[in-house]
Residue frames relative to the residue before (quaternion, step in Angstrom):
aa qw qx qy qz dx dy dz
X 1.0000 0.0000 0.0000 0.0000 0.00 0.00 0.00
X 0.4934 -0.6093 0.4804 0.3930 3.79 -0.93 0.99
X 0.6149 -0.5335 0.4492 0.3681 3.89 -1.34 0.64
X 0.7288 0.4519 -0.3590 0.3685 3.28 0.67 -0.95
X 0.7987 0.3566 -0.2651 0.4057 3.71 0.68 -0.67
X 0.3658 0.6190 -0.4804 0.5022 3.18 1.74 0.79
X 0.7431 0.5337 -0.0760 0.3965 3.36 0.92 -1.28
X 0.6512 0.2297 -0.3261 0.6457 3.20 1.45 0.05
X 0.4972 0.4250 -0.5533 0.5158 3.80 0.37 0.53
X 0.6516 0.4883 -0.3397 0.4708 3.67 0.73 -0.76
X 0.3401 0.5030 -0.3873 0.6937 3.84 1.53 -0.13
X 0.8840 0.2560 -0.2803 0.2729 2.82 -1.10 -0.88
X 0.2840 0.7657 -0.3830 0.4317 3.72 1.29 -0.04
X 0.8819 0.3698 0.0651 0.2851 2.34 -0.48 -2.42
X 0.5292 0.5527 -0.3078 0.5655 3.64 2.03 -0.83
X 0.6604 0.5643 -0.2855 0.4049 3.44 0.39 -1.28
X 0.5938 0.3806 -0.4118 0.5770 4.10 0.85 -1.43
X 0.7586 0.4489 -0.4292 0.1970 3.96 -0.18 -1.15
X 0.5331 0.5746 -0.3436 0.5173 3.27 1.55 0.10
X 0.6579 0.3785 -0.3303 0.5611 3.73 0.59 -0.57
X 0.4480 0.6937 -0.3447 0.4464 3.95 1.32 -0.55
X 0.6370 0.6883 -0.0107 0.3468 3.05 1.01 -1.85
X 0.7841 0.2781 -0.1460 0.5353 3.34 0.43 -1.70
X 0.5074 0.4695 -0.5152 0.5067 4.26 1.20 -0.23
X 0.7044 0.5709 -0.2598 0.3322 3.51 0.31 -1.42
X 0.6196 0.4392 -0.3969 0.5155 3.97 1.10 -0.38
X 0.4492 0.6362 -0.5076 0.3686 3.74 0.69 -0.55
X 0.8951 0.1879 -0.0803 0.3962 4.03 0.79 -0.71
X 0.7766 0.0622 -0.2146 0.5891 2.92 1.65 0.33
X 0.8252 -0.3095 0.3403 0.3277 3.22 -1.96 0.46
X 0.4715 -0.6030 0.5372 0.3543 4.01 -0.69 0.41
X 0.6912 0.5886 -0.0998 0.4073 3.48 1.04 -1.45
X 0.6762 0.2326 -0.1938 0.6716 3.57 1.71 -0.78
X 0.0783 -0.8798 0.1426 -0.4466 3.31 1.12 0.94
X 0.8222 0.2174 0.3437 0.3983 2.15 -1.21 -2.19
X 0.8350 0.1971 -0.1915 0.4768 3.37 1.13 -0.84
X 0.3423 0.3605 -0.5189 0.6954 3.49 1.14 1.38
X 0.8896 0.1149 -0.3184 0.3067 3.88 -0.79 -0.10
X 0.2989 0.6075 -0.4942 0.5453 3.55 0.94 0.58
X 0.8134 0.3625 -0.1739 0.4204 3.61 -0.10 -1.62
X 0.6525 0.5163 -0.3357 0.4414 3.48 0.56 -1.33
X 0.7267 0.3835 -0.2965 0.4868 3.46 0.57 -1.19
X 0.5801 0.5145 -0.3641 0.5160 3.96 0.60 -0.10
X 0.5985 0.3701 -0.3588 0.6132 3.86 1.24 -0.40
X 0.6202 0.4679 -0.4532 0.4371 3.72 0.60 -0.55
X 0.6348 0.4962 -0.3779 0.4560 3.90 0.60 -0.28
X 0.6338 0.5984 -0.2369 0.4291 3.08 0.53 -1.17
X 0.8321 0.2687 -0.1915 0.4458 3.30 0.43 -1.13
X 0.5543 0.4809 -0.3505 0.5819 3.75 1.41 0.45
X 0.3666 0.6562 -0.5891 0.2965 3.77 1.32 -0.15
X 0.7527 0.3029 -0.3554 0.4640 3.70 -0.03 -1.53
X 0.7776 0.2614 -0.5203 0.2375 3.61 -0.35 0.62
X 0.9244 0.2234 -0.1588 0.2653 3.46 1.55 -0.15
X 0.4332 0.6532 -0.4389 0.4394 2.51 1.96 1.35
X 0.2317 -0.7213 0.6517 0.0372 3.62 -1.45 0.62
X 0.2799 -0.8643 0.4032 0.1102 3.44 -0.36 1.52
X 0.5212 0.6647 -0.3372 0.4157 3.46 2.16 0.01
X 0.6083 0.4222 -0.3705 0.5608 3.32 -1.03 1.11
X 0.0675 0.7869 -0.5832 0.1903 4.04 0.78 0.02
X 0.3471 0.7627 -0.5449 0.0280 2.99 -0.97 0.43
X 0.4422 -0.6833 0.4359 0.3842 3.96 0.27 1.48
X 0.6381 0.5566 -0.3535 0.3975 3.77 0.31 -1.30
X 0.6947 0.3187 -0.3712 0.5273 3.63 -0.42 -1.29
X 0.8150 0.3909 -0.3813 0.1939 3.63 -0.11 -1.38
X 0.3752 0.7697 -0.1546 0.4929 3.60 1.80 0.37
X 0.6360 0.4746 -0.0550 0.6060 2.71 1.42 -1.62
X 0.8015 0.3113 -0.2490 0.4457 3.61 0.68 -0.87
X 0.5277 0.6915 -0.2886 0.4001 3.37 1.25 -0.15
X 0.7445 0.1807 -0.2197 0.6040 3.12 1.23 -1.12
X 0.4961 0.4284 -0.5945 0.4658 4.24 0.65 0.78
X 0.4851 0.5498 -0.5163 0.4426 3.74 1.12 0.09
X 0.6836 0.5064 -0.4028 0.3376 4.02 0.51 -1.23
X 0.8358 0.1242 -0.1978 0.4969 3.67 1.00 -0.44
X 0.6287 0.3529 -0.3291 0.6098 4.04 1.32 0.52
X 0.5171 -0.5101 -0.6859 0.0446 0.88 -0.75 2.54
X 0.3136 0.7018 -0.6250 0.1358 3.93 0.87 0.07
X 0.7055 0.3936 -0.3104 0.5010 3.86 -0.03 -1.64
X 0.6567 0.2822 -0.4829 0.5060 4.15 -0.08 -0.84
X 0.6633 0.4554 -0.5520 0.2190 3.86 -0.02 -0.37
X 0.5828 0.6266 -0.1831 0.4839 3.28 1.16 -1.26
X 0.5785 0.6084 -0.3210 0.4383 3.46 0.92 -0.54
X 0.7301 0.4927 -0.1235 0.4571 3.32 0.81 -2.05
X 0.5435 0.5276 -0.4429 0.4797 3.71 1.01 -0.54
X 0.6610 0.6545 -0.2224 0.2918 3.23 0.51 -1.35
X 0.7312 0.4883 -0.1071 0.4641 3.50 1.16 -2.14
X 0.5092 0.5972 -0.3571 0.5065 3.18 1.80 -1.17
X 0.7561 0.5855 -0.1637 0.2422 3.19 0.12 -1.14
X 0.7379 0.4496 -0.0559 0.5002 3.34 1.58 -1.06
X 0.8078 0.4019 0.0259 0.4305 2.75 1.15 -1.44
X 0.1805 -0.6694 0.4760 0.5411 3.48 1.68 -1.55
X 0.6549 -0.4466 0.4761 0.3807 3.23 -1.74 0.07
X 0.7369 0.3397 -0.4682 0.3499 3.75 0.37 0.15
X 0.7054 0.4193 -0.3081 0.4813 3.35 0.96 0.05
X 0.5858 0.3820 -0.3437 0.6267 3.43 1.01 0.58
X 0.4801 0.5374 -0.4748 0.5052 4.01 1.30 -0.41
X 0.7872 0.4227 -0.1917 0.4059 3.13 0.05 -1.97
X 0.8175 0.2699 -0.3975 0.3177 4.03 0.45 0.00
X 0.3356 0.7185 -0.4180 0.4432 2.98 1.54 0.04
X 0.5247 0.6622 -0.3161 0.4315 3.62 1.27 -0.73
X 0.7923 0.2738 -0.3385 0.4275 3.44 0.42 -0.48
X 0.0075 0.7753 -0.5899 0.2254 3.42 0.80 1.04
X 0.7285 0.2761 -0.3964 0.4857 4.04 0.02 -0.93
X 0.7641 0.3569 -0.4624 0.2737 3.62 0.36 -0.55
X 0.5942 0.5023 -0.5343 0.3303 3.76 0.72 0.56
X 0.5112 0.5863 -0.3304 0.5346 3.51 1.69 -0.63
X 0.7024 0.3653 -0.4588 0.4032 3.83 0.23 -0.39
X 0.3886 0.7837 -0.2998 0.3806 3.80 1.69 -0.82
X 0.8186 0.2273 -0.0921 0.5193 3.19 0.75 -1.21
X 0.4894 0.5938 -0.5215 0.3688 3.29 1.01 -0.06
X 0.7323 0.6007 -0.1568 0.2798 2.67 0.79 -1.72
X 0.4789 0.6102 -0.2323 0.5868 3.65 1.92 -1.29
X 0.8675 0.0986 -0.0016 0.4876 3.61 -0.25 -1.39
X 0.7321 0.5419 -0.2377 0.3373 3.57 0.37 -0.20
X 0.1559 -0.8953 0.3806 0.1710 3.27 2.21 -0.71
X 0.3579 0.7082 -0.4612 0.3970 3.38 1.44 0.95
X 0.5683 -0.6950 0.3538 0.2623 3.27 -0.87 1.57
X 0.1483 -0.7746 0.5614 0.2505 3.51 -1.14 -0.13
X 0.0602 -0.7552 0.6312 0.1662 4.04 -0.02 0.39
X 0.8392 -0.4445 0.2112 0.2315 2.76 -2.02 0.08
X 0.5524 0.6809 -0.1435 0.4589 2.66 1.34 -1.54
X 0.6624 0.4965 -0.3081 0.4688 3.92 0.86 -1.57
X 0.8172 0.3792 -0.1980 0.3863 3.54 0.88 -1.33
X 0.4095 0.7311 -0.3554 0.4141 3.53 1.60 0.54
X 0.6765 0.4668 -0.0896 0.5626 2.84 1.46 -1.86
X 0.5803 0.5831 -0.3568 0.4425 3.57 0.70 -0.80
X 0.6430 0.6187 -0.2096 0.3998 3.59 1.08 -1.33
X 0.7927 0.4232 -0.1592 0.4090 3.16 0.98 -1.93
X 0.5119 0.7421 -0.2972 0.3144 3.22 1.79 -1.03
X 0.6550 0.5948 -0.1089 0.4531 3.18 1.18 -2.23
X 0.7034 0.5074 -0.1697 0.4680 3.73 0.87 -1.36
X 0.5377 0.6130 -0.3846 0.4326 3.65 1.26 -0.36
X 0.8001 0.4036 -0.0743 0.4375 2.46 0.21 -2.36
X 0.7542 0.1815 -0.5065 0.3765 3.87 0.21 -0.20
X 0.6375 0.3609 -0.6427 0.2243 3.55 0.80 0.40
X 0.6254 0.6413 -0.3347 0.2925 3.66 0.25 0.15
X 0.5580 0.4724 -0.3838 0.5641 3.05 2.36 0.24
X 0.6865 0.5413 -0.3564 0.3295 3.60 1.01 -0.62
X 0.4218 -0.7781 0.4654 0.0096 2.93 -0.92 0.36
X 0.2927 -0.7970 0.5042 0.1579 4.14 0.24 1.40
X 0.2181 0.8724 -0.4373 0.0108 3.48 0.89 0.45
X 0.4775 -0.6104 0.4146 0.4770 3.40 1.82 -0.67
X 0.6255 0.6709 -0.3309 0.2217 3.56 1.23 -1.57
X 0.5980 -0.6698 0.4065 0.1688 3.11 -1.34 1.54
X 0.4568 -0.6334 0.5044 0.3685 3.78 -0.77 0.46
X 0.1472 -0.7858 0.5996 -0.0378 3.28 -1.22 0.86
X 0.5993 0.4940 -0.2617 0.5730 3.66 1.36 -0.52
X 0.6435 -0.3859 0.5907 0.2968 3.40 -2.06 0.88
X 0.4514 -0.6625 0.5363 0.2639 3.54 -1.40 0.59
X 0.4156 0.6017 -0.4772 0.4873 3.64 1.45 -0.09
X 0.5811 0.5803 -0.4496 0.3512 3.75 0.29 -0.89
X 0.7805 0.4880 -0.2930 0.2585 3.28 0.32 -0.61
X 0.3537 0.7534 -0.2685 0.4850 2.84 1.93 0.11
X 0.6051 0.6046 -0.2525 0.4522 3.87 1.43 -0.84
X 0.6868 0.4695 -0.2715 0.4839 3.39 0.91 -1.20
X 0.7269 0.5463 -0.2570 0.3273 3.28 0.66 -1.03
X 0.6808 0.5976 -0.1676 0.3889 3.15 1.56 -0.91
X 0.4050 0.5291 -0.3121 0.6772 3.28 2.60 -0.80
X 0.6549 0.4487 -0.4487 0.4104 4.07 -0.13 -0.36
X 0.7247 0.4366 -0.3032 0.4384 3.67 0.56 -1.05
X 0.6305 0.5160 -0.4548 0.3598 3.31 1.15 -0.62
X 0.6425 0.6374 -0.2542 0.3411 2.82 1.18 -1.48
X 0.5784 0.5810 -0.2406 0.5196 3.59 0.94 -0.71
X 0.6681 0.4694 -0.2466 0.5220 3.57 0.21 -1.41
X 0.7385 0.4921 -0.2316 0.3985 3.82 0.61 -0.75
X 0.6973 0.4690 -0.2303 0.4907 3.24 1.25 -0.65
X 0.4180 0.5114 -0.3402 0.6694 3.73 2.05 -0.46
X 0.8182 0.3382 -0.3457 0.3108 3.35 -0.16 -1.11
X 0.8906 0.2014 -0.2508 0.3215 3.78 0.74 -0.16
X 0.0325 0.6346 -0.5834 0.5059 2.85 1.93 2.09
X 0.7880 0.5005 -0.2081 0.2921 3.13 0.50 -1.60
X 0.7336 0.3592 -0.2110 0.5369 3.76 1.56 -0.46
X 0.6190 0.5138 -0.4497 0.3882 3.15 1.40 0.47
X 0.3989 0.5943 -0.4553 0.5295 3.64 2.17 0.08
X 0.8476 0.2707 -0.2596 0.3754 3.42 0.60 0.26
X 0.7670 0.0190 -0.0989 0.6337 3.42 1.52 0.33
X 0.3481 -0.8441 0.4073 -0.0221 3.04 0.80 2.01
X 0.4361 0.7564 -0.3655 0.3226 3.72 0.98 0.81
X 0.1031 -0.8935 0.3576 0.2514 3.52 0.41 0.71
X 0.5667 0.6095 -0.1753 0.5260 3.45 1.68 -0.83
X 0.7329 0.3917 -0.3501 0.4323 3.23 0.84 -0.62
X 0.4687 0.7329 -0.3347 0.3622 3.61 1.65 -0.41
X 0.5788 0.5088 -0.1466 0.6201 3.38 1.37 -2.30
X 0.8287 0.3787 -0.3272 0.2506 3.59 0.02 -0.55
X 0.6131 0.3776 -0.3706 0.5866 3.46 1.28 -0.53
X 0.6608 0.5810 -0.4105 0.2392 3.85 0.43 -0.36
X 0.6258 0.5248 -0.2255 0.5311 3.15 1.42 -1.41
X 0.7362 0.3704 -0.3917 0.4091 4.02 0.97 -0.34
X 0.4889 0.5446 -0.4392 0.5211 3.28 1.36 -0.25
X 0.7576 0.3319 -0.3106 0.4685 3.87 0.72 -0.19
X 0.4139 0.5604 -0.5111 0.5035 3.45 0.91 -0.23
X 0.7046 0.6176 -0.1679 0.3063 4.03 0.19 -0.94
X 0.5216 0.3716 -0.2393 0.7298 3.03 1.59 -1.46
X 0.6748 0.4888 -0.4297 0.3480 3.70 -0.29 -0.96
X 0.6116 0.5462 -0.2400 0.5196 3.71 0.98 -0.44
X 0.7486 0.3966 -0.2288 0.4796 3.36 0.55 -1.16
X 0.6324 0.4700 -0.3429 0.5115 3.73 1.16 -0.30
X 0.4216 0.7773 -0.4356 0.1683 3.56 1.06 -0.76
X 0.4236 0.8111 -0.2402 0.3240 3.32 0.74 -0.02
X 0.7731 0.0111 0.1047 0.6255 2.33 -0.05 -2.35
X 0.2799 0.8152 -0.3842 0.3310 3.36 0.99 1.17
X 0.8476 0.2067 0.0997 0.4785 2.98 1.25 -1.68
X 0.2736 -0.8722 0.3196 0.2496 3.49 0.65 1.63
X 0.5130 -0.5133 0.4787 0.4941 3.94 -1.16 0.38
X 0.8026 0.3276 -0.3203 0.3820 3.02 -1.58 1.34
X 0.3831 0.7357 -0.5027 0.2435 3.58 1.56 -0.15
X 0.4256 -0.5520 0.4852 0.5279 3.66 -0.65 -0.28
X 0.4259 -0.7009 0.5066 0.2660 3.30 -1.60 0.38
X 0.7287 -0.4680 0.2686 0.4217 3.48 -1.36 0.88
X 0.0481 0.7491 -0.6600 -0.0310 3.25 -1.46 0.77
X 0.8055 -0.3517 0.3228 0.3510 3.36 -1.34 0.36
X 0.7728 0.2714 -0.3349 0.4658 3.91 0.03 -1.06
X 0.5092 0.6678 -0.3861 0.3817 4.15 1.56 -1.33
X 0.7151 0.5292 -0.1689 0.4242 3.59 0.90 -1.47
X 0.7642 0.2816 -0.2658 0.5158 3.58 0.78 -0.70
X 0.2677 0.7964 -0.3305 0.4299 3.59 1.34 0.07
X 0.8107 -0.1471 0.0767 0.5615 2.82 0.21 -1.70
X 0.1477 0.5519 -0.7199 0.3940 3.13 0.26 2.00
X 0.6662 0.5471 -0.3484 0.3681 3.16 0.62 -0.79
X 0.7541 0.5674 -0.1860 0.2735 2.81 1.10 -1.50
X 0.5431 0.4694 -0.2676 0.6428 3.53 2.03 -0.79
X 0.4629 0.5646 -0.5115 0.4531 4.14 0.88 0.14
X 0.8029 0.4243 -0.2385 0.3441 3.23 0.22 -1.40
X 0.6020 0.5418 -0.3874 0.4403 3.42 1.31 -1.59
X 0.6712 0.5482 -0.3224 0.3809 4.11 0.53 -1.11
X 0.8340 0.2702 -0.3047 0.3722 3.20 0.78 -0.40
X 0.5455 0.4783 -0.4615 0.5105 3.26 1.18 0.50
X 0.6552 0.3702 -0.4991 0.4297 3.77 0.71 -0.15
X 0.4493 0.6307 -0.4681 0.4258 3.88 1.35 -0.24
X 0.6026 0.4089 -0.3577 0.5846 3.99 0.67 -1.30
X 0.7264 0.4504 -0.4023 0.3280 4.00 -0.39 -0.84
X 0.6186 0.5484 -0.3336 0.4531 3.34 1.30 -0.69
X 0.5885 0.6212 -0.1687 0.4892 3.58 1.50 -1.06
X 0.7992 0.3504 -0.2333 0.4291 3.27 1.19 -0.81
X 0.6345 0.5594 -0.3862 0.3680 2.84 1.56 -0.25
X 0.6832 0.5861 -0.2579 0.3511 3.23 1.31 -0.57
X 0.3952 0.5862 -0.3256 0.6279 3.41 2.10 0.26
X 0.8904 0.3019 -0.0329 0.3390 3.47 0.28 -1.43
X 0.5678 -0.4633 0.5162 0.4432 3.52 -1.40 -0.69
X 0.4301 -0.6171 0.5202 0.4045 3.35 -0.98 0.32
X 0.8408 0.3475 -0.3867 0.1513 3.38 0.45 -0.50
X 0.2684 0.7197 -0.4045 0.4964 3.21 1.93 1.25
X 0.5948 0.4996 -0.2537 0.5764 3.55 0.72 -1.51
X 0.8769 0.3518 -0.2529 0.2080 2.92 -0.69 -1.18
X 0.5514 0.4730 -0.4465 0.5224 3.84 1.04 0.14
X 0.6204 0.5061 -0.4179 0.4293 3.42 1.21 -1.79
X 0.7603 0.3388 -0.3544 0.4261 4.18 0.15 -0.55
X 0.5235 0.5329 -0.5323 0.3984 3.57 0.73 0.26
X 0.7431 0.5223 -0.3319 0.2546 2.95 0.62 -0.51
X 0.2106 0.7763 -0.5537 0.2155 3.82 1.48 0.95
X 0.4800 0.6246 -0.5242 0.3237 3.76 0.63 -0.60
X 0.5292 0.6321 -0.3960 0.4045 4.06 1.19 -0.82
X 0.7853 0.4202 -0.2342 0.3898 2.95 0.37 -1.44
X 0.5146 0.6508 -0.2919 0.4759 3.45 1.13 -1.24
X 0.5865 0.4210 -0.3383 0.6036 4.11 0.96 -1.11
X 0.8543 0.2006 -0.2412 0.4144 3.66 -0.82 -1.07
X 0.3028 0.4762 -0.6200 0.5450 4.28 1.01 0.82
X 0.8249 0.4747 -0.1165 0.2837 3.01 -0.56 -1.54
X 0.6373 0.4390 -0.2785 0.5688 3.58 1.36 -0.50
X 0.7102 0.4875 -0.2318 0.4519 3.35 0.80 -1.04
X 0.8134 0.1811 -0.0273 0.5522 3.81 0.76 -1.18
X 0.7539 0.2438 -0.3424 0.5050 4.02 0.75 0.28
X 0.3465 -0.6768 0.5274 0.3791 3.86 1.23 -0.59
X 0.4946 0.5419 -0.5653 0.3771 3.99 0.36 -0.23
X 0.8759 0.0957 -0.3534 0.3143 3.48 -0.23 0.79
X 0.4249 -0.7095 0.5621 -0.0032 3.25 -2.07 1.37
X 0.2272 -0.8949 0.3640 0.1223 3.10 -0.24 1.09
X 0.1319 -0.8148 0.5645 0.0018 3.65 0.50 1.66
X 0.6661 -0.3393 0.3875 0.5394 3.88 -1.75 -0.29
X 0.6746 0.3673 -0.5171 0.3776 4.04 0.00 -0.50
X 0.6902 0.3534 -0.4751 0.4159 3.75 0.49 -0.85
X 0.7782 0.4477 -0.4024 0.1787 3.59 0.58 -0.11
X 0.3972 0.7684 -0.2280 0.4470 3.00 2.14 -0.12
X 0.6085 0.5338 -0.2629 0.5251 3.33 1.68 -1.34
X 0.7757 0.5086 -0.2332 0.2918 3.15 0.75 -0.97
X 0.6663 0.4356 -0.2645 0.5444 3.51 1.39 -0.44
X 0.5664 0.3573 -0.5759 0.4689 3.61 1.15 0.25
X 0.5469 0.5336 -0.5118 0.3927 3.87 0.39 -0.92
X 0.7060 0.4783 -0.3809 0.3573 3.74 0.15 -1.45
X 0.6223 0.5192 -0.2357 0.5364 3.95 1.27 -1.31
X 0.4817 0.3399 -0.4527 0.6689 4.14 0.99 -0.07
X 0.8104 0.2784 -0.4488 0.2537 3.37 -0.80 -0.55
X 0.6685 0.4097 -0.4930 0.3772 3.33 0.64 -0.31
X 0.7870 0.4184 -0.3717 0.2596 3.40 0.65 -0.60
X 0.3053 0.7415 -0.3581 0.4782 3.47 1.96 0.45
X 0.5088 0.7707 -0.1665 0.3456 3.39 1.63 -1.64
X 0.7707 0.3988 0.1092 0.4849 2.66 1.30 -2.15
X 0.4829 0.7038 -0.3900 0.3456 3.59 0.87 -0.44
């Protein structure tokens, strides 16, 4: 198998567990205090691996620019977002658009990056995208309750989310560093995540406790090292390969969550999602 589309299934892993990580880890704490345990922790987990896997050769002002500002909103602004979408919308209607994340990231490759698309990529991309949101939605029947503006939030976390994954292809063609990408981005977001802290954490949130905190340590472990592989793959690959092959964490996130919490039944849509995502990746595999 090519490294790179090892390396972004190996993403998409590691994204998928910090989600099943996630849903144990709210049981004891705010989303919002969180965020401000797995942001940081993971930013100390870089930090303290710098002196063995950074390399200051190859400089390059641009990229390190480039990763700085995909640091001010990846992941601070898409986190902040997802509370929000969660919040308005529910998790299936912010899950299931959040899904079309690769097709705003190939967009811009494709716009600013002048990175080809073949058939084959835009098959898989297709089948990938069609899985995974059918296997996030949910026939629940459940009545709308949210302004139609809301829906405007998720979408706006996909484009980032996309635009970020183009934008630090685009600074690793110029400073082929994957560590040095994950490491200035996540501290440029550790910061913002701080500087919002505030209006982050509502009056009355519960306060930090032991199991909430080590929770989501875990949870900012896993997320770092899967945005650390995506960065790895991206700098191997096309984006418009990666970026379906890591969309596709919602999988993992299903068979976690079946296997170690029970919260999920496998009916014809989850199984439908699942044979198109599995039928994108292979033909992503192949591209």
């Amino acid at each position: 198998m090519d490294p790179g589309i090892a390396l972004a299934l190996l993403s998409s892993a590691f994204l998928g567990t910090a989600v099943v990580l996630a849903n144990v880890a709210l049981r004891y704490l705010h989303p919002a205090r969180g965020a401000l345990v797995s942001i940081p922790s993971t930013t100390l987990m870089f930090w303290l691996l710098a002196p063995f896997l950074l390399r200051g050769d190859g400089w390059n002002a641009s990229a390190f620019v480039i990763f700085a500002a995909v640091g001010v909103v990846f992941p601070a602004v898409v986190t902040l977002l997802n509370f929000a979408s969660n919040r308005l919308t529910g998790p299936t209607i912010a899950g299931t658009v959040s899904s079309t994340t690769p097709l705003f990231a190939v967009f811009v490759a494709i716009l600013f990056l002048s990175e080809p698309l073949t058939v084959t990529a835009a098959a898989g991309t297709a089948a990938t995208v069609l899985g995974v949101i059918a296997f996030t939605t949910r026939g629940e029947g459940v009545s709308r309750h949210w302004a139609a503006w809301a829906i405007v939030l998720p979408i706006v976390g996909a484009a980032i989310r996309g635009g970020a994954q183009a934008a630090v292809k685009g600074g690793l063609a110029l400073w082929p560093e994957p560590f040095v990408a994950v490491l200035v981005g996540y501290t440029v977001s550790c910061a913002t995540i701080f500087a919002a802290s505030r209006m982050l954490v509502p009056k009355g949130a519960a306060p930090l406790n032991r199991r909430g905190v080590l929770w989501f340590v875990a949870v900012g472990l896993s997320n770092g090292t899967g945005v650390l592989a995506m960065y790895a793959a991206l700098n191997r690959g096309h984006v418009s390969v990666v970026s379906p092959l890591v969309a596709t964490y919602p999988l993992f996130t299903l068979v976690l969550s079946a296997l170690f919490l029970r919260e999920e039944r496998f009916g014809p849509r989850v199984l439908l999602g699942v044979a198109l995502t599995v039928a994108g990746v292979v033909v992503l595999a192949r591209a």
